[in-house]
BALOKOL-332884 format. One line per field, with one value per residue (C-alpha): x, z, y; residue in one letter. Coordinates in steps of 0.02 Angstrom, whole numbers. Example, Ala and Ser with C-alpha at 12.3 -4.5 7.8 and 13.67 -1.06 7.14 Angstrom:
! residues 2
c1 615:684
c3 390:357
c2 -225:-53
resn A:S
END
This chain:
! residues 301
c1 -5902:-6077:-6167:-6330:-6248:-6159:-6236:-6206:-6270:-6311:-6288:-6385:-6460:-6436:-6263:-6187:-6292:-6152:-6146:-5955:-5920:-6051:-6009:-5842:-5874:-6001:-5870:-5734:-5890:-5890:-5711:-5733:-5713:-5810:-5884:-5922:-6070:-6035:-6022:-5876:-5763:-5710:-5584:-5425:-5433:-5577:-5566:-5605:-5776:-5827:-5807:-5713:-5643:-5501:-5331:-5342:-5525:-5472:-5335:-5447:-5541:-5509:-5610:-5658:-5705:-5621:-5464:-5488:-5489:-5453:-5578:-5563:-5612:-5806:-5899:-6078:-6213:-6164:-5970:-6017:-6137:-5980:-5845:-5949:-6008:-5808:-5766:-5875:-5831:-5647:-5722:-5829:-5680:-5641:-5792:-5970:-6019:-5987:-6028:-6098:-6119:-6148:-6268:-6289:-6469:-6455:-6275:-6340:-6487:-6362:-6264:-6440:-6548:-6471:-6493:-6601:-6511:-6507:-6463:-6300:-6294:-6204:-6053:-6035:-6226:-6134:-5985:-6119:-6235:-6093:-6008:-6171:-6225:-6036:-6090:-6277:-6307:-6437:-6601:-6556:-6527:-6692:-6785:-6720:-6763:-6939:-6966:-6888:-6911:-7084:-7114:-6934:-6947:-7108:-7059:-6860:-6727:-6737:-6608:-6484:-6370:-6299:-6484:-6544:-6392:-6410:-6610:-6554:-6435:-6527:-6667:-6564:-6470:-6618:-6784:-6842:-6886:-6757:-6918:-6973:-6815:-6847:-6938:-6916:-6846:-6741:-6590:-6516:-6391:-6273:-6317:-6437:-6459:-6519:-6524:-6518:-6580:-6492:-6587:-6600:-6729:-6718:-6658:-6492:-6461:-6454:-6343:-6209:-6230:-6209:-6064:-5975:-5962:-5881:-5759:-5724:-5662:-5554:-5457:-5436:-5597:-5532:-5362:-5415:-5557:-5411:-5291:-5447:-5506:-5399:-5537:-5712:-5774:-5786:-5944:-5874:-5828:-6010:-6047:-6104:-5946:-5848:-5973:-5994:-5807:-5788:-5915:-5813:-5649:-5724:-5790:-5967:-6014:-5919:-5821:-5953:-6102:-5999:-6019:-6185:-6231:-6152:-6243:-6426:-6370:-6319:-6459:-6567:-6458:-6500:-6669:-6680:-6590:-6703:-6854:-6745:-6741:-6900:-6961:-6865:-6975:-6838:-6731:-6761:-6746:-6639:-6581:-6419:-6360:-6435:-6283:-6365:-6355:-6228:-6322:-6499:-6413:-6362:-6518:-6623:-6647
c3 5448:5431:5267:5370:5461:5304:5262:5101:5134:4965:4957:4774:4741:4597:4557:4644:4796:4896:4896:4900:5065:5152:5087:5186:5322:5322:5287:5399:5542:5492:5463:5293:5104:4978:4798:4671:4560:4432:4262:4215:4368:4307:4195:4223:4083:4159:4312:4319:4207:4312:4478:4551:4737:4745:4800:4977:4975:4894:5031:5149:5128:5010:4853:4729:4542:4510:4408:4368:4171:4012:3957:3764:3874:3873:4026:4061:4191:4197:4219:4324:4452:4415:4496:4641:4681:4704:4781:4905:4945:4972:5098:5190:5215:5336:5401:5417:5316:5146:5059:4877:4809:4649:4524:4397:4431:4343:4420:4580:4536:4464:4640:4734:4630:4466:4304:4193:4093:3915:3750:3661:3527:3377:3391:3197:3216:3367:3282:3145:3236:3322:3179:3119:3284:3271:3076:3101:3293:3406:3306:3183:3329:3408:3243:3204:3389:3369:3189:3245:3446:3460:3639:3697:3617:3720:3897:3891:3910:3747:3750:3806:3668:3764:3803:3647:3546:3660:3617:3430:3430:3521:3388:3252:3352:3408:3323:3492:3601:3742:3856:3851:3956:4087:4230:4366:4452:4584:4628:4819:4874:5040:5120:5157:5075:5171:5042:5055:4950:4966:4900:4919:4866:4671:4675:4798:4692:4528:4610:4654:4483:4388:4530:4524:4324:4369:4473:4335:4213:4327:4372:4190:4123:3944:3978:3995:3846:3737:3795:3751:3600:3473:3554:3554:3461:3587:3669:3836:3778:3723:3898:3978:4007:3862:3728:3729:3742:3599:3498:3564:3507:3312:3331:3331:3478:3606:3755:3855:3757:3782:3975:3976:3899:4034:4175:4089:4019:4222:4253:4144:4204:4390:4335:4262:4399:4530:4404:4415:4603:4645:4565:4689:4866:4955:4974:5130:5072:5179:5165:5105:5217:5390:5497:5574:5426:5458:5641:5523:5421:5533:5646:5492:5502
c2 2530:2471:2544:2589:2747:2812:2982:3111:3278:3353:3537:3599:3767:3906:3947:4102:4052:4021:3828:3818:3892:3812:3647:3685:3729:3563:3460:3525:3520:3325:3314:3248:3271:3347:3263:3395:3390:3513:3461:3583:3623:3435:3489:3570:3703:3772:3888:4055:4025:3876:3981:3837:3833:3929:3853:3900:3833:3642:3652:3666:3496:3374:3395:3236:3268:3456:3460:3293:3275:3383:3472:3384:3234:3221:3154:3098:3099:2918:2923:3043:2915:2764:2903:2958:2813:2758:2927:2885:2708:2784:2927:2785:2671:2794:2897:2884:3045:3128:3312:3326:3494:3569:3641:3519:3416:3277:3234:3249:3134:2997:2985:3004:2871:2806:2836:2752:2608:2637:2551:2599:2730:2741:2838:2869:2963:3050:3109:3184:3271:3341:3414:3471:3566:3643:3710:3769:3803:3794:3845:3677:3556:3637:3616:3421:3380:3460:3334:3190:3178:3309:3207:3250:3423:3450:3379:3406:3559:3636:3764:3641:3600:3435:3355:3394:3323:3162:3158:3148:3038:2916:2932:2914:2763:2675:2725:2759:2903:2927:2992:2814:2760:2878:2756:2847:2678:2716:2606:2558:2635:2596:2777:2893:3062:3227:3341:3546:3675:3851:3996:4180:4328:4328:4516:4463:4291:4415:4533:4428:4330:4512:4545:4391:4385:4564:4482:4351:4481:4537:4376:4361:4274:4346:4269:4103:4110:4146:4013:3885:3991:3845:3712:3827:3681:3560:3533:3550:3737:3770:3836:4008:4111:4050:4063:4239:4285:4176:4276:4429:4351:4297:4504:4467:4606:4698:4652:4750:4661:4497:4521:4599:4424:4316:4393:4378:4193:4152:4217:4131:3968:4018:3996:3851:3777:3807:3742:3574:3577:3641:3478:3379:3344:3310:3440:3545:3715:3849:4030:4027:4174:4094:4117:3966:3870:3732:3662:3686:3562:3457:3448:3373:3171
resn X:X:X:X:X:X:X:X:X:X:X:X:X:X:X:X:X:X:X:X:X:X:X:X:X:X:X:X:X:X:X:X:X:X:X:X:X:X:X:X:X:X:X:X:X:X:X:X:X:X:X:X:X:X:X:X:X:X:X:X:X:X:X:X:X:X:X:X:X:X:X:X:X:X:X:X:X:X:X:X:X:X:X:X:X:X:X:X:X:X:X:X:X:X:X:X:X:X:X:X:X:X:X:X:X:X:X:X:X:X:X:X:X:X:X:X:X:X:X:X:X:X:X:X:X:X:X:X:X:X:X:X:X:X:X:X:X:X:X:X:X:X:X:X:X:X:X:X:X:X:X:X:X:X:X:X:X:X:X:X:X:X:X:X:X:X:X:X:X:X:X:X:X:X:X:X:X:X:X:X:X:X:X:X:X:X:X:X:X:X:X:X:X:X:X:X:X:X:X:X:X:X:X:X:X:X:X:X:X:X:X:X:X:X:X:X:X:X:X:X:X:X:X:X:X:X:X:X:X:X:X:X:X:X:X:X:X:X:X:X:X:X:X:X:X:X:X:X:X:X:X:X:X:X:X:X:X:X:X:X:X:X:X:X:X:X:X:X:X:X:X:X:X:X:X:X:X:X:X:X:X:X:X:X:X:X:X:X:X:X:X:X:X:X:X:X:X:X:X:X:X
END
């Protein structure tokens, strides 16, 4: 099948926004399969915290990069753009289109354009800084960041454990600022992108956040924080949903203060979600509720 008429339709937006269905009923429109871009429905262990597709839903069209890998088994941004970028090959071998959804940016961004290319690091620093953000927390990796990478600290995502941890560690590794790697270049790929934005009035997308995290608790959210309470440690774990249920389990507030902090945390995630997309031009943006949604989509060229 000639490369030129391959299309992915990206389907990004705030998490809760509906994204999964949609990209469904895109895909079965299409007859096709569907990549995820989310950076924790990846691993097996994680389900009910991840809001993953539920069985019925990944019978319904075949679903790349969900179940995939134990959670102990950490993935990048980059692993991320080498799988997808064979995913797709394997869709294309047999039809002309493809659907990526998910929340997590800077996935999307590796399957859309590439990611920068970057020296190694040392993995003995890694394994350090690791074990050091697992003994003092946040405010310490937020304070070493801010001495030893101030340009990072200023530009970059500095309540996120994972970017800051791979700031350091490429400063300690290289003696270099990891900003200073970020050109912007983008690479070819064999396809063309049209990329959607879902969104909806902040007061609905916070309702269905605080409603949803309801609904979580009550398929057994707890259930499955205690069956992975023996591996909190692992940075995979160090995620909103878990986290506070494991500060519930080790008795440091209340279950009902352990929710009440999930919804403002998705909340605050929502948020800085949409700051990510916002930034990108080329998503066309679309109500997520438009009952009109899918032809929208597919009228765009």
């Amino acid at each position: 099948m000639a490369s030129s008429e391959n299309t992915v339709y990206v389907i990004a937006g705030p998490t809760a926004v509906g994204k999964t269905a949609i990209a469904i009923s895109l895909a079965q429109r299409l007859n096709t399969s569907i990549i995820s871009a989310d950076s924790r429905q990846c691993y097996k262990e994680m389900s009910i915290g991840t809001a993953k597709p539920s069985e019925k839903e990944l019978a319904a069209v075949k679903h790349y990069f969900i179940n995939e890998f134990p959670v102990a088994e950490s993935l990048t941004a980059a692993n991320f753009e080498e799988l997808s970028l064979r995913y797709l090959d394997e869709i294309f071998s047999h039809t002309n289109t493809a659907v990526v959804t998910g929340g997590t940016g800077l996935y999307i961004k590796a399957l859309c354009e590439g990611l920068d290319e970057m020296p190694e690091v040392n993995s003995d620093i890694a394994h350090q800084l690791n074990e050091n953000f697992e003994s003092y927390g946040l405010s310490w990796l937020q304070q070493a960041v801010r001495n030893e990478d101030p340009e990072f600290y200023e530009k970059g995502e500095v309540k996120n454990p994972a970017r800051l941890l791979r700031a350091l560690i490429f400063k300690r590794s290289t003696g270099d600022s990891i900003t200073n790697y970020h050109t912007g270049t983008h690479k070819q790929r064999n396809f063309r992108t049209v990329k959607i934005g879902l969104e909806l009035p902040r007061e609905v997308l916070y309702e269905r956040i605080n409603k949803r995290v309801d609904s979580m608790m009550e398929q057994g959210l707890l259930e499955e924080v205690k069956g992975l309470y023996p591996l909190r440690h692992l940075k995979n774990l160090q995620t909103v949903g878990y986290t506070e249920l494991f500060e519930y389990l080790d008795e440091k507030c209340t279950l009902d203060e352990a929710v009440t902090k999930i919804k403002q945390n998705t909340r605050n995630y929502a948020k800085r979600q949409m700051t990510w997309f916002r930034k990108d031009k080329s998503l066309h943006w679309l109500h997520a509720d438009d009952p009109a949604i899918i032809d929208k989509i597919l009228a765009i060229k």
